[in-house]
Steps between C-alpha positions, in 0.01 A plus 500: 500500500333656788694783578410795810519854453765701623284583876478140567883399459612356878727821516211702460296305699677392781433821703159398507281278777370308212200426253177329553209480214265788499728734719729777485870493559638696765860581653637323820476730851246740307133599560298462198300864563829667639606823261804572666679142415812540295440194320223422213159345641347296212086561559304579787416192639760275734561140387468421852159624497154227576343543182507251262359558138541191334346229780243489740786266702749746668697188603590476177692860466677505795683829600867325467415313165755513214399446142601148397810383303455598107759238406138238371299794396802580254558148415127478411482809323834373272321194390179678455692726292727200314129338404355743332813540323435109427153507412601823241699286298344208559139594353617608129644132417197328667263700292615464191706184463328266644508205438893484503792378687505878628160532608523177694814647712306882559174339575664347806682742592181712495350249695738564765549876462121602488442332830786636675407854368162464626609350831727812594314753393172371679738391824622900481111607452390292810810628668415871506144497496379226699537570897338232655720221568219181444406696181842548402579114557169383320569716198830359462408200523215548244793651228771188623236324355396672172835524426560104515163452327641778204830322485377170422225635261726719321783220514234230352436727220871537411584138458099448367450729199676824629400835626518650155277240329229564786521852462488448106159305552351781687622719284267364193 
């Protein structure tokens, strides 16, 4: 679970103007260079200042902009977190018993747990490092379908031969 350190609780926090990416927080009613405020200035630069660091668009930061809702990043990062859990326990049956009643059930539930483990992480990847919103779209787009494409490869294999037996065969 996602949890935020102590300066970022909402009692904490709620003295300030707010957050934007790439900034500096800073109290309500203050001046960012002022020495003589009573009350803690986080950096030296406004949030409220022009610059923007992390587009070439300032439209997209705009001075009154709030960061967005964590309730999906946190559901994301949960089942990102509950598949690789999956995929742990999954891979030591479908390496070495396949063939069996066992195998069969972890090598499709592999099939479904690799692909949704590569589909969050990537999503959280283009998330945070792609700015450009026709990039961003086209590179989701591009891992939607990988994703679908790994599913039904990985699902094929289960109810074929099974993951393990494939992996035995490159193994020799």
């Amino acid at each position: 679970m996602i949890r935020a350190g102590k300066i970022l609780q909402p009692a904490i926090i709620s003295q300030f103007t707010g957050f934007l990416p790439r900034s500096t927080l800073t109290t309500k009613n203050t001046n960012a260079y002022s020495l003589n405020s009573s009350t803690p200035v986080f950096g030296s630069m406004s949030i409220f200042s022009n610059v923007s660091y992390s587009t070439s668009n300032k439209s997209q930061l705009a001075p009154n902009q709030k960061l967005p809702d964590p309730a999906k990043a946190i559901a994301n990062y949960k089942i990102f977190h509950y598949s690789t859990i999956l995929v742990a326990a999954c891979l030591p049956p479908t390496l070495f018993a396949f063939g069996t009643n066992l195998s069969l059930a972890t090598d499709v539930a592999l099939g479904v747990a690799i692909p949704v483990h590569f589909y969050l992480g990537m999503e959280a990847v283009i998330n945070d490092y792609i700015y450009n919103k026709g990039l961003r779209v086209f590179s989701k787009v591009l891992v939607g379908a990988a994703t679908i494409v790994m599913s039904a490869g990985l699902i094929t294999l289960g109810f074929g031969n099974g993951i393990g037996s494939v992996v035995h065969a490159l193994w020799k």
